[in-house]
PDB file of N, CA, C and O in Angstrom:
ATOM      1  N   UNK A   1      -3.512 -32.367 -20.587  1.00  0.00           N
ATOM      2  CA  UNK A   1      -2.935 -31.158 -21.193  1.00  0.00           C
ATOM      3  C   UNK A   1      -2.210 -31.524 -22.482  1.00  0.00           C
ATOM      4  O   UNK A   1      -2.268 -30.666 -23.363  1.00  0.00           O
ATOM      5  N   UNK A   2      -1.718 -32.339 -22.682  1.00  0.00           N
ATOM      6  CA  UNK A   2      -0.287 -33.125 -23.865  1.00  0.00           C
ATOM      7  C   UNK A   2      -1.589 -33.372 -24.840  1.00  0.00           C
ATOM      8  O   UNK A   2      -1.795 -33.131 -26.029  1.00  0.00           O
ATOM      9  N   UNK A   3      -2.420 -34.001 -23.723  1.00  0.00           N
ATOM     10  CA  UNK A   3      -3.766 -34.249 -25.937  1.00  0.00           C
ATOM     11  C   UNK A   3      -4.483 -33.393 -26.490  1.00  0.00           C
ATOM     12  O   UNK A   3      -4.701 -33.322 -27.699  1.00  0.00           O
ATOM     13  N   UNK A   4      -5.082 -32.376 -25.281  1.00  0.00           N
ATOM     14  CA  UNK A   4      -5.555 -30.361 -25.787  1.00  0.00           C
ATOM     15  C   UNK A   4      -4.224 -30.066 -26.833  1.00  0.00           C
ATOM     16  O   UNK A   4      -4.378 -29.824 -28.030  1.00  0.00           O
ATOM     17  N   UNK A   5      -2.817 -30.136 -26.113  1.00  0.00           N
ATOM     18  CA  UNK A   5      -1.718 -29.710 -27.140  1.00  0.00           C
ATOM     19  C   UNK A   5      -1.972 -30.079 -28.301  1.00  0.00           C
ATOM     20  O   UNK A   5      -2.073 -29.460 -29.360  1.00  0.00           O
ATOM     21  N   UNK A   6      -2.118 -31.668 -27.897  1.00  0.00           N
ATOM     22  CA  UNK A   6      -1.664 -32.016 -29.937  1.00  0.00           C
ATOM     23  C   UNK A   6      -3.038 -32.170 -30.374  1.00  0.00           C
ATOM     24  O   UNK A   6      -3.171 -32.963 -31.306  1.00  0.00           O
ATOM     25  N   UNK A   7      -4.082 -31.622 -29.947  1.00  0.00           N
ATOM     26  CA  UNK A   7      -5.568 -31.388 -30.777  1.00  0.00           C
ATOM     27  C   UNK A   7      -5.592 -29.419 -31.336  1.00  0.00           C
ATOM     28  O   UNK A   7      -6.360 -28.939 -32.170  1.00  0.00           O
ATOM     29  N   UNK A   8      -4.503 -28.664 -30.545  1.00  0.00           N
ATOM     30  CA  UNK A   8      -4.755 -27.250 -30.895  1.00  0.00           C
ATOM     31  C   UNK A   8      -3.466 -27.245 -32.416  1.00  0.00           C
ATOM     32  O   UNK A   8      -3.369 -26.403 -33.309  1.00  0.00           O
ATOM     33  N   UNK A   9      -2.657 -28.510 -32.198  1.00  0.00           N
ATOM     34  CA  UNK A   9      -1.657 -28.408 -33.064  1.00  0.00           C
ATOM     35  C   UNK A   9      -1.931 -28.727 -34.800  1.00  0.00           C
ATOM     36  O   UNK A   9      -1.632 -28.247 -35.893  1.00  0.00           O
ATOM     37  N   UNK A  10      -2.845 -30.074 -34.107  1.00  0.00           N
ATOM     38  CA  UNK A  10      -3.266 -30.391 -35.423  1.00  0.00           C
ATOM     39  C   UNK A  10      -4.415 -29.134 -35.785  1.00  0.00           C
ATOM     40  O   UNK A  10      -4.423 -28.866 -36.986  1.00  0.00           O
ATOM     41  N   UNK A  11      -5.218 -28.459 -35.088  1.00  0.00           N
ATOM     42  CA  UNK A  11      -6.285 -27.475 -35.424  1.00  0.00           C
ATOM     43  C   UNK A  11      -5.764 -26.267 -36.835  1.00  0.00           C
ATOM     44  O   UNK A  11      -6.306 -25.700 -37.784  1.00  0.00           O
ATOM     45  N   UNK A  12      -4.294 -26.369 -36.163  1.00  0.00           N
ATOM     46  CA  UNK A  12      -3.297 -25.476 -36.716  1.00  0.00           C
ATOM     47  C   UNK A  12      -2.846 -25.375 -38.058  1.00  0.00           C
ATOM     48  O   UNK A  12      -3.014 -24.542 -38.949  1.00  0.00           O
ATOM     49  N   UNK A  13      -2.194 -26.503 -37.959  1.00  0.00           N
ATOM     50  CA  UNK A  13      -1.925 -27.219 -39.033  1.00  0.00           C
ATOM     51  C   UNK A  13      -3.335 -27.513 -40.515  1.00  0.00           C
ATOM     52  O   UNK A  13      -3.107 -27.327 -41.711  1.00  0.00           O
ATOM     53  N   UNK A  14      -4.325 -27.861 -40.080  1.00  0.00           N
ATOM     54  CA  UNK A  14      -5.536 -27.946 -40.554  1.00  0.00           C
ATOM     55  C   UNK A  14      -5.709 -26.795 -40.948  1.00  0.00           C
ATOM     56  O   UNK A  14      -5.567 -26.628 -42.159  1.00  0.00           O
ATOM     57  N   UNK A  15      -6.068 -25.600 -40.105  1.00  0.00           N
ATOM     58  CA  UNK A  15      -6.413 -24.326 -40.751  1.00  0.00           C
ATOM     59  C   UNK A  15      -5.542 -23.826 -41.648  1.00  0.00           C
ATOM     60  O   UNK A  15      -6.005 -23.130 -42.552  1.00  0.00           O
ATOM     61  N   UNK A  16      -4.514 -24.004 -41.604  1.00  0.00           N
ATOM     62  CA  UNK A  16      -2.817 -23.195 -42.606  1.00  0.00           C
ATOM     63  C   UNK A  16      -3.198 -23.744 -43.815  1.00  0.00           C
ATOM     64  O   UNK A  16      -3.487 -23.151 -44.855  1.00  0.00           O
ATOM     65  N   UNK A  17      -3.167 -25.097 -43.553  1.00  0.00           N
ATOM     66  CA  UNK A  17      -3.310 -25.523 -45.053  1.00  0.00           C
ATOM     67  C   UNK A  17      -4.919 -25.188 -45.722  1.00  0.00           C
ATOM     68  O   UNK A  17      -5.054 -24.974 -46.927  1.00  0.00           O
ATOM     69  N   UNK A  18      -5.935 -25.181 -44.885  1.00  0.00           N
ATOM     70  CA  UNK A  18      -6.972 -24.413 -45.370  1.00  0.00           C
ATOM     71  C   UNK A  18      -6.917 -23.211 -46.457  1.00  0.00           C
ATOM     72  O   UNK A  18      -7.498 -23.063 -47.532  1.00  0.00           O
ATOM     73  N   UNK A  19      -5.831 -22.279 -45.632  1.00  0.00           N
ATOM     74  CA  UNK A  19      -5.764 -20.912 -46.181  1.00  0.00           C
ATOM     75  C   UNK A  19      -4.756 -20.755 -47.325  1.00  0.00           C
ATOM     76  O   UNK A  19      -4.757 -19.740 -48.021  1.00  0.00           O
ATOM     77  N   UNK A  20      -3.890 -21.774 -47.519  1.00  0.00           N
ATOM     78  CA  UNK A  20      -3.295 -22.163 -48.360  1.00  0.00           C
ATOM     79  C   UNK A  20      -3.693 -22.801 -49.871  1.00  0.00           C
ATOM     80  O   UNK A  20      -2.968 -22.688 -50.859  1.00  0.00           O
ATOM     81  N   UNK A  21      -4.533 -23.249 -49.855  1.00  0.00           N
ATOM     82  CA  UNK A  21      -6.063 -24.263 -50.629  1.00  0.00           C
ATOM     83  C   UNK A  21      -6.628 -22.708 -51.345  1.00  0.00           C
ATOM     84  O   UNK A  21      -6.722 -22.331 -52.513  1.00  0.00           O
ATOM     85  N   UNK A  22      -6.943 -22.042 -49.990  1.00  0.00           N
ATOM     86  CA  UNK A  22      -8.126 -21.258 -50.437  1.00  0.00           C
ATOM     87  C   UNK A  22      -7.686 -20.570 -51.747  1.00  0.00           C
ATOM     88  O   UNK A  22      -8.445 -20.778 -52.693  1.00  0.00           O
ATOM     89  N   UNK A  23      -6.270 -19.545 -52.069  1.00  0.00           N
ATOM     90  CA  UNK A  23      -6.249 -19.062 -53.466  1.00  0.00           C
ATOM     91  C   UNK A  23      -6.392 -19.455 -54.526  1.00  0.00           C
ATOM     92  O   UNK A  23      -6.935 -18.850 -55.451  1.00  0.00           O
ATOM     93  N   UNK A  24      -5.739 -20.955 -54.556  1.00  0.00           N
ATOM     94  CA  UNK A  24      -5.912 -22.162 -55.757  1.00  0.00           C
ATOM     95  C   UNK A  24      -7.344 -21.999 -55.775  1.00  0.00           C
ATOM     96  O   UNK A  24      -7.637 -21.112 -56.576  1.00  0.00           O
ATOM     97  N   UNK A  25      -8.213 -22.430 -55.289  1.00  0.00           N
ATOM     98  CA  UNK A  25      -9.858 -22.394 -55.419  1.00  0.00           C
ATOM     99  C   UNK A  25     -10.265 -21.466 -56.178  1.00  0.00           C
ATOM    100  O   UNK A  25     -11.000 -21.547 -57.162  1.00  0.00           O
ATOM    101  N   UNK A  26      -9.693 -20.417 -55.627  1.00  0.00           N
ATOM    102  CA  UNK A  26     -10.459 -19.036 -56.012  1.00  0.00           C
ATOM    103  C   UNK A  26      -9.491 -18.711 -57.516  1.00  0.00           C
ATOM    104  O   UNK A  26      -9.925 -17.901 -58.335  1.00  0.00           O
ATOM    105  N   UNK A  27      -8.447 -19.282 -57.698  1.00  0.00           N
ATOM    106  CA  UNK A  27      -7.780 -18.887 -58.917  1.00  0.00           C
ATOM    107  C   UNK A  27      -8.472 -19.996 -59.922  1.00  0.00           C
ATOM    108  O   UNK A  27      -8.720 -19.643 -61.075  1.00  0.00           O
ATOM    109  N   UNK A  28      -8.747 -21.173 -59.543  1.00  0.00           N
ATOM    110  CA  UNK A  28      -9.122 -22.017 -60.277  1.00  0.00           C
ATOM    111  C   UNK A  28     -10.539 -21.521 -60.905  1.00  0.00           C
ATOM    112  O   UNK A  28     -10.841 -22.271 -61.833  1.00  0.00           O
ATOM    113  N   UNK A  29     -11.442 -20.565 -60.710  1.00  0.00           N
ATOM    114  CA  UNK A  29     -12.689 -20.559 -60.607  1.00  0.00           C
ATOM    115  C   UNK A  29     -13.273 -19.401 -62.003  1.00  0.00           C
ATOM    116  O   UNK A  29     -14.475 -19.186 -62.165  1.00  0.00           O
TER     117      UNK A  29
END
């Protein structure tokens, strides 16, 4: 259960900053 946790945490973390990225991209373009 503790390594599902810190694999949904990092998933988290990963996607945020994804969506965070994404305007720069799209402003850069």
């Amino acid at each position: 259960v503790n390594n599902n946790l810190r694999c949904y945490d990092l998933a988290m973390e990963l996607s945020s900053s994804i969506i965070e990225a994404l305007p720069r991209n799209y402003a850069e373009q």
